[in-house]
C-alpha positions as CSV (number, residue, x, y, z in Angstrom):
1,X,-60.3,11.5,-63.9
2,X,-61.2,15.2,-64.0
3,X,-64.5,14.6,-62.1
4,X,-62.4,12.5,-59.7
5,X,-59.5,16.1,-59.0
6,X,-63.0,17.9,-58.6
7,X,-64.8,16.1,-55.9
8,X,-61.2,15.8,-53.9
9,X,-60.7,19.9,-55.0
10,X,-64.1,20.6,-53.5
11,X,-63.7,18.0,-50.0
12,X,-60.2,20.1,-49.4
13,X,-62.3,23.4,-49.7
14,X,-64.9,22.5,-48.0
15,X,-62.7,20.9,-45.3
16,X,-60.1,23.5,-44.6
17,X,-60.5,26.1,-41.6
18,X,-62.0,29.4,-42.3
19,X,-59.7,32.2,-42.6
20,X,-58.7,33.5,-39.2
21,X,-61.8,36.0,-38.3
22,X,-62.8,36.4,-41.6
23,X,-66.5,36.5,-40.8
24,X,-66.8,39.6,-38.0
25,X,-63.2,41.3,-39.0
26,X,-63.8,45.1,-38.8
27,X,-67.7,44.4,-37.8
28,X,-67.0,44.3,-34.1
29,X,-67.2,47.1,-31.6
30,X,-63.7,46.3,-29.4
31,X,-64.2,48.0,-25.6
32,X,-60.9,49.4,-25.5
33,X,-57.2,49.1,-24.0
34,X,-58.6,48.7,-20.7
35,X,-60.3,45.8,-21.9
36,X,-58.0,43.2,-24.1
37,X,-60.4,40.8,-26.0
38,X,-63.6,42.3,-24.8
39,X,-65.5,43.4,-28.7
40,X,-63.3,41.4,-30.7
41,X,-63.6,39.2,-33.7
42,X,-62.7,35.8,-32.0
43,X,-63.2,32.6,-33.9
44,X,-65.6,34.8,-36.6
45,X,-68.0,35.8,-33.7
46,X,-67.5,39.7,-32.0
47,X,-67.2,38.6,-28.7
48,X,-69.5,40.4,-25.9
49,X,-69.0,44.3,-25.6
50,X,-70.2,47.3,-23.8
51,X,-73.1,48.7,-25.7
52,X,-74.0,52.4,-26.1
53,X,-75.2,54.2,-22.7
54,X,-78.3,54.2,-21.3
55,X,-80.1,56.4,-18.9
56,X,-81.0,56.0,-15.1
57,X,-84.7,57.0,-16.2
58,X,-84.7,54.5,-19.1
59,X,-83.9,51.3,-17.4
60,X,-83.0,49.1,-14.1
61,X,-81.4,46.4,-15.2
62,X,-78.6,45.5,-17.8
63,X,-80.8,43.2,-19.5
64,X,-83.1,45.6,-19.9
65,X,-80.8,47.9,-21.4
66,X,-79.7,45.5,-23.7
67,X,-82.8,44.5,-25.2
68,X,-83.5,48.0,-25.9
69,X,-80.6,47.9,-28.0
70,X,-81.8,44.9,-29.6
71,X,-79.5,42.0,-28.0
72,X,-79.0,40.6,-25.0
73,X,-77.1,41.2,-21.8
74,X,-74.1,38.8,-20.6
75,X,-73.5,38.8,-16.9
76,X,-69.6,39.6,-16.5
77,X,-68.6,39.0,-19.9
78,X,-66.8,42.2,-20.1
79,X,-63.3,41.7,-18.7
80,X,-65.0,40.0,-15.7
81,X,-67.8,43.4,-15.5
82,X,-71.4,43.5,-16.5
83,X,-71.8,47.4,-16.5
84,X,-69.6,50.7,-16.1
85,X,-71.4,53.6,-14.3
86,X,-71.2,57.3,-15.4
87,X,-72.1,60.5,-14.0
88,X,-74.1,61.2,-16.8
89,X,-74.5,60.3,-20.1
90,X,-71.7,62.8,-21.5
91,X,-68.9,61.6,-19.6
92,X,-70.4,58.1,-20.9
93,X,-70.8,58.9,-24.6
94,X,-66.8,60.0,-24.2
95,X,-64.5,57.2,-25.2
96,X,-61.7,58.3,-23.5
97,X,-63.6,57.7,-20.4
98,X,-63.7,55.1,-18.1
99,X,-66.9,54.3,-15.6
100,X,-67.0,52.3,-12.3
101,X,-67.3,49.0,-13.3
102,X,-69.3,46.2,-11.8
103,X,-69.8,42.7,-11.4
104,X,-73.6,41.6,-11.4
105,X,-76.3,39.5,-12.6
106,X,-78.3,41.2,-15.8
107,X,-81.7,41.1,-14.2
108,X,-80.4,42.4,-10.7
109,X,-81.0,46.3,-10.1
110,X,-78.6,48.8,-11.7
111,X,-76.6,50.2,-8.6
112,X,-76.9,53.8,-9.5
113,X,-76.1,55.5,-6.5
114,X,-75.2,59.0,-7.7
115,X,-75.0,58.3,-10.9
116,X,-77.1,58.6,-14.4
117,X,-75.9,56.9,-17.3
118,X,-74.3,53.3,-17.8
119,X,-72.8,50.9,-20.3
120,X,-73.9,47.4,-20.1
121,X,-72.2,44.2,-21.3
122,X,-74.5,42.4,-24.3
123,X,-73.8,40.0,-27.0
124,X,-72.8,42.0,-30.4
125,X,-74.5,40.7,-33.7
């Protein structure tokens, strides 16, 4: 009888959902108020984010920039954006800051225009 309460103890374990987010809760890198789901701990995965800034001289490309970060780049997965732009890399590194943000492919050309430092959208770990 015992071995029986066991094996049905263990299917009921085995069987019932994971706690909500346990897996990535307080491991994810959230993007902000501006940006409600984008970095978050969804369904124990952290959900795409915009990674730390990169350089105009550096790289062309989002997916570029991402696997220099070691990940990879996800066109529009940020709110709908696949990069911010920033004047340069201090008003980037500042988190109360906002950039220009943009819609693109990863492997199309960074759209720098005047400006020196970006954020690009890529898959957390």
């Amino acid at each position: 009888m015992r071995g029986k309460f066991l094996f049905v103890l263990s299917l009921l374990v085995a069987c019932a959902p994971p706690p909500a987010d346990s897996d990535c809760e307080g491991m994810c890198q959230p993007a902000g108020p501006e940006f409600p789901g984008v970095g978050e701990c969804k369904e124990g995965i952290c959900s795409p984010t915009f990674a730390d800034c990169s350089i105009q001289t550096d790289i062309s490309t989002c997916a570029e920039a991402c696997e220099a970060q070691g990940t990879s780049c996800v066109a529009n997965g940020c709110g709908g954006y696949t990069y911010q732009l920033y004047y340069d890399i201090g008003l980037c590194e500042d988190s109360g800051q906002t950039g220009h943000k943009f819609e693109h492919q990863c492997d199309e050309a960074i759209e720098w225009q005047f400006n020196g430092a970006v954020k690009c959208c890529c898959e957390q770990e």
